[in-house]
N, C-alpha and C positions, 0 to 999 in steps of 0.2 A: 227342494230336497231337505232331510231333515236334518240339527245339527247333532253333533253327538248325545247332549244333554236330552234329545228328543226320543231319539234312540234310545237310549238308555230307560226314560220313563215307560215306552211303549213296553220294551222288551220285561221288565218287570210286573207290568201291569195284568202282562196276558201269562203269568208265571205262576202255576200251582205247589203249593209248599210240598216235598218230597212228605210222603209217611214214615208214621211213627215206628221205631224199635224197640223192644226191650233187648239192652246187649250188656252182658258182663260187664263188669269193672274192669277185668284185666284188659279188655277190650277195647274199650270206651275213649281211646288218647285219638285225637281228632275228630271226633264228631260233637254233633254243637249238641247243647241238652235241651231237650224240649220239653220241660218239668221242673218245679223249682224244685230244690235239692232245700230241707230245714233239718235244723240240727236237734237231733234225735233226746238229748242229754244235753246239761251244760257245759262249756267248756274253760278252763277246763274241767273234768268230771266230781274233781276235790282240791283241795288246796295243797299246790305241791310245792314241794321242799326243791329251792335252786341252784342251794351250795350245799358241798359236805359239809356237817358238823355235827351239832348238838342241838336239839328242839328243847326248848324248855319255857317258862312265862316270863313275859315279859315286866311285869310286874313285881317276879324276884328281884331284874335285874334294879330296876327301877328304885329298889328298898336298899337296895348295896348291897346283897349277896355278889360275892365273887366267887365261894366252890361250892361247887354242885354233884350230885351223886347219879355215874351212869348206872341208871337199869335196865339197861337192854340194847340191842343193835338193829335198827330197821332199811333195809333195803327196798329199791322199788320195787314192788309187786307182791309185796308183804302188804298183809292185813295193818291194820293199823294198831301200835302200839298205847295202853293207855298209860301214862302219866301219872305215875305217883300222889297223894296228898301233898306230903311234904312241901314247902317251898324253893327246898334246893333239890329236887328230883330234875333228870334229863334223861333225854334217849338221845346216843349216837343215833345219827341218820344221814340217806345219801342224797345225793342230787335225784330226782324224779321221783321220790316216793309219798305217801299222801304222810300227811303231818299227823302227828302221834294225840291223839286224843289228848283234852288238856294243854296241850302246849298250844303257841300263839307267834312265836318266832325260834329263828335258829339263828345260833352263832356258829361261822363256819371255824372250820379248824385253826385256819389262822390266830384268832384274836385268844385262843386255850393254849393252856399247859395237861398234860395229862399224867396223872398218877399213875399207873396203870396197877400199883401193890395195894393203891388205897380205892382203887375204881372209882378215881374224881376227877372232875377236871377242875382249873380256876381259870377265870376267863379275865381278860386282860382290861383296862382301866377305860378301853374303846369301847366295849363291848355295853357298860351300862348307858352306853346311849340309843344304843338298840330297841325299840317300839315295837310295837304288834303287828304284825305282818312283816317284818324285816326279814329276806331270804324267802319270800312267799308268795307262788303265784295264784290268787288266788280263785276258787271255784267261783266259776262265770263270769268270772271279769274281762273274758275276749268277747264268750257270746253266751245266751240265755238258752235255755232247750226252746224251740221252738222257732226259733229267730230263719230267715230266710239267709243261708249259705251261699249258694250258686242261684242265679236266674235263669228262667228259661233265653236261652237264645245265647250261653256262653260256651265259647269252644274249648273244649277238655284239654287241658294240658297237664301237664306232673302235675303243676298247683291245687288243680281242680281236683283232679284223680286223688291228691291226698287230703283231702277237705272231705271228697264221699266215704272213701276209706274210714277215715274216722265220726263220720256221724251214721255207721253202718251199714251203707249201701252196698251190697255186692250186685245190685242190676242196676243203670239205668235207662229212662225214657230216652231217645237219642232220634237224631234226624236219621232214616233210613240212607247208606252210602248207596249213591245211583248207578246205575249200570250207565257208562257212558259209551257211544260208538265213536272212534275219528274214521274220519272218510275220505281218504285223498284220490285226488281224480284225475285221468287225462291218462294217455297212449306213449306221453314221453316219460315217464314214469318207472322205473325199476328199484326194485329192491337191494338194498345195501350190499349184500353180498355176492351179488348178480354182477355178472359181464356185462358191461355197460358198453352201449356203441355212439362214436361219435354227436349221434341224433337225440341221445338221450340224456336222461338226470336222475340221479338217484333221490330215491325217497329219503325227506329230512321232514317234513313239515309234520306227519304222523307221529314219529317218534320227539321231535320239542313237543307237540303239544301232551303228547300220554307225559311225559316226564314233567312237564308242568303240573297237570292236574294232580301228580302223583307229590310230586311236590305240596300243591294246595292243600290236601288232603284227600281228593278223590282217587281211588285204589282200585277201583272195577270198573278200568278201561280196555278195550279192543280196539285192535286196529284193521281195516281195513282198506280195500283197495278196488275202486273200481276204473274199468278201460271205456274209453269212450266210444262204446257199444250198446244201443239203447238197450237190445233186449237183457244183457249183462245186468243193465242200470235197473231197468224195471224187475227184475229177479229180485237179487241181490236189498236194493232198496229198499221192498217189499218188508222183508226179514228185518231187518237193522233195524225201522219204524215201528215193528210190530212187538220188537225184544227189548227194547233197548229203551231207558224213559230221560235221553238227553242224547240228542245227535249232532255231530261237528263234521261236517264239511269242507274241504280246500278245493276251492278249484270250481272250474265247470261253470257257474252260476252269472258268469259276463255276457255278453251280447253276441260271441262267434258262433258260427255254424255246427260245429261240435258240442257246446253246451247245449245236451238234451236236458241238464237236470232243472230248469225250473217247471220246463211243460213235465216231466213226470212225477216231479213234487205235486204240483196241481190233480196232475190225472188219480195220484193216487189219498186223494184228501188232503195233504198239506196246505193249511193256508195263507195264503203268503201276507204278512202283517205291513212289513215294508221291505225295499229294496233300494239301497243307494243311500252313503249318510254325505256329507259335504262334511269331507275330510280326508287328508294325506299323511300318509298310508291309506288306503281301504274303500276306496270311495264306493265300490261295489258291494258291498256287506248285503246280507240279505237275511232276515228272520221271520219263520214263519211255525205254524203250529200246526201239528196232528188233530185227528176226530177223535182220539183219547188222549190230547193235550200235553202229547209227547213236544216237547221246546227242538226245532231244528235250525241251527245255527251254521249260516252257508257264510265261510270266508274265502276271500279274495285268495287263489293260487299262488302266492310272491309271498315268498316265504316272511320277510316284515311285516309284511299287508298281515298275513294269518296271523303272524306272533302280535302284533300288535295289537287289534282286533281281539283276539283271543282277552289278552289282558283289561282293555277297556269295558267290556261286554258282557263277555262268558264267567269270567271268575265272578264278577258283580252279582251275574243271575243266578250262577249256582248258590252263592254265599246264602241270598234272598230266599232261595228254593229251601234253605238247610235250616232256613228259620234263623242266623246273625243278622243284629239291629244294622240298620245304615251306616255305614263310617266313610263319612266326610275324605276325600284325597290332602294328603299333606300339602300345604303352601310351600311352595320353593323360590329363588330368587332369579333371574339371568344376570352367569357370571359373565356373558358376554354378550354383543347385540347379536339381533337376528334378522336376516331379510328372507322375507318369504310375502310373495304378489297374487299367488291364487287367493280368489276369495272360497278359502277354505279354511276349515278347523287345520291346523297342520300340528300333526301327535309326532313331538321329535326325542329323538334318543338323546339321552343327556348323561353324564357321570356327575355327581354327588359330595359336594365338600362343603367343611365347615369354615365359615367367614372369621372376619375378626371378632364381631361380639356374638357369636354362634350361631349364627343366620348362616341355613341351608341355603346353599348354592348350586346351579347345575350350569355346569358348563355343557355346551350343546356339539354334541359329536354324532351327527347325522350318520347313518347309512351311505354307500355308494350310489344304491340303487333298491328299490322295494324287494329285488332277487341276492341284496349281497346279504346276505343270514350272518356269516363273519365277521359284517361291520356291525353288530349289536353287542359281540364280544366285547367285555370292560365296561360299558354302560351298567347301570343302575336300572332304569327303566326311561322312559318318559314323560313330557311335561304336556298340557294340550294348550297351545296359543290359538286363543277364539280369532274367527273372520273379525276384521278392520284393519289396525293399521297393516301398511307393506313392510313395516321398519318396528322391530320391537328392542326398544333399546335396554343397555344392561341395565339391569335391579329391578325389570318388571316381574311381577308377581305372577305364578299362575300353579295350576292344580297339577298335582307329580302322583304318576301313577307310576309302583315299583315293580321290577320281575318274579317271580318267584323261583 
């Protein structure tokens, strides 16, 4: 049986990267970029002024000139003012605007007195220590026209969004958002708002995972429902496979007499890559692939098993699919021991705190049961302790995967 890590490589390996989009800027918050993003102009564009004051040379100040004559008032988004001959010529000026032709620094208001009868100012005994560039940020000293902004394969956020913004982009390249199906399955099965009869359970496992992915960033999920009724399954299935370029499963796919869905995965081209990882939660996981290399993704029924599963797996592959580089799972510590005897991966629910010299901790607050969905309430996510020892004592190390 495979272990997770094995899993994990499989399911990536046979994973085709989603297509390309061209989508707006105003658009574009959550999806990963598939294009480097360079900067169109230098940045920044001219050398701008940081503080209110007075632009004037620095080289007056340097001579011992103290009053100087304002000729003019520059605002940001004003053309640029030019600079007198003289040696005690200045331009008022604001914070953000490009530096007055001629001039080389600015004294802010502070270190002046101003005339306003005589239109001078005298600048105060601090002020001839003032240099060239003083008060100036200056043109391309963050980044050069040309220089590489964003890389491909980063996920848009404000930051980003305001990075393309201003090196002009109102479109870009972006990973196409996938049409996703959830599929939850079986006959004891009702819908949340439905009369529910002793026999039965209301659907939960659909809605955590749409609201997870919605959370990740995937936004074009459906949900569906099938009864465990083949021809239902072969209908129904049919469609989902044929629409849909990422499909999620709960249920069905164990060894009872009611699970039709692997023989009609098969019947209908699915190919199944593996089945069964050696691990608790999930030990049933199943993934396999379309004849148009649509990814389907069959999780364990038990609401943990799916939620867990789902996090270890599916987020991974979609990430992969979007075109984001690999990132490593954060190390964590056990704030307490563990006994666990299956020789299995055991993926345990943990809560999250910081140590005394800031070493992440998790203390391990298991589940009831793979059906108690309530018991993951107040965790973080969790940790995966590999097969060996029976006994994991506290402050061993291991890989923390978080919820979304």
């Amino acid at each position: 049986m495979l272990t997770p890590a094995e899993a994990e490589k499989l399911i990536l390996a046979h994973l085709a990267p989603f297509h390309r989009e061209d989508c707006p800027l105003a658009q574009a918050h959550g999806h990963v970029l598939r294009a480097d993003l360079c900067a169109d102009r230098d940045l920044p564009p001219f050398d701008r002024v940081t503080m209110d004051g007075y632009a004037l040379r620095a080289a007056s100040l340097a001579a011992g000139a103290t009053k100087f004559r304002v000729e003019g008032v520059q605002a940001a988004g004003m053309r640029p003012f030019r600079l007198g001959p003289g040696a005690e010529a200045c331009v008022e000026i604001m914070t953000g605007a490009v530096l007055a032709l001629g001039a080389d620094c600015v004294v802010p208001y502070e270190e002046t007195v101003r005339d306003d009868a005589a239109g001078t100012i005298t600048v105060s005994a601090a002020a001839a220590q003032f240099a060239a560039g003083h008060a100036l940020h200056r043109r391309g000293s963050d980044h050069r026209a040309g220089d590489v902004m964003l890389r491909e394969g980063t996920r848009l956020t404000g930051r980003e969004i305001a990075v393309a913004a201003a090196c002009g982009y109102d479109h870009l390249t972006v990973s196409q958002s996938p049409k996703i199906a959830v599929v939850s399955t079986g006959d004891e099965l009702v819908e949340v708002g439905a009369r529910v009869a002793p026999h039965q359970i209301r659907r939960s496992n659909d809605y955590a995972l749409r609201a997870a992915l919605a959370a990740a960033g995937y936004a074009h999920t459906s949900r569906f429902h099938l009864r465990d009724v083949r021809q239902e399954i072969e209908h129904l299935l049919w469609h989902i496979i044929a629409e849909f370029d990422v499909v999620l499963i709960t249920g069905g796919v164990s060894k009872g007499k009611f699970d039709f869905l692997p023989a009609e995965l098969d019947r209908q081209g699915v190919k199944k890559i593996f089945q069964g990882v050696a691990q608790r939660p999930g030990k049933p996981f199943w993934f396999g692939q379309s004849a148009r290399q649509t990814p389907v993704f069959a999780l364990p029924g038990n609401p943990v098993s799916a939620y867990t599963c789902f996090h270890r797996y599916v987020l991974p592959a979609l990430a992969h699919a979007s075109g984001l580089p690999p990132v490593a799972p954060r190390t964590v510590a056990l704030a307490a021991p563990v006994s666990f005897k299956p020789k299995l991966a055991y993926l345990l629910p943990v809560k999250l705190s910081s140590g005394p010299r800031a070493e992440l901790l998790a203390t391990p607050d298991p589940s009831n049961t793979s059906g108690d969905f309530a018991g993951l309430v107040g965790t973080d996510g969790f940790v995966e302790l590999l097969t060996g020892p029976a006994e994991f004592a506290a402050g061993t190390l291991a890989p923390f995967y978080p919820w979304v």
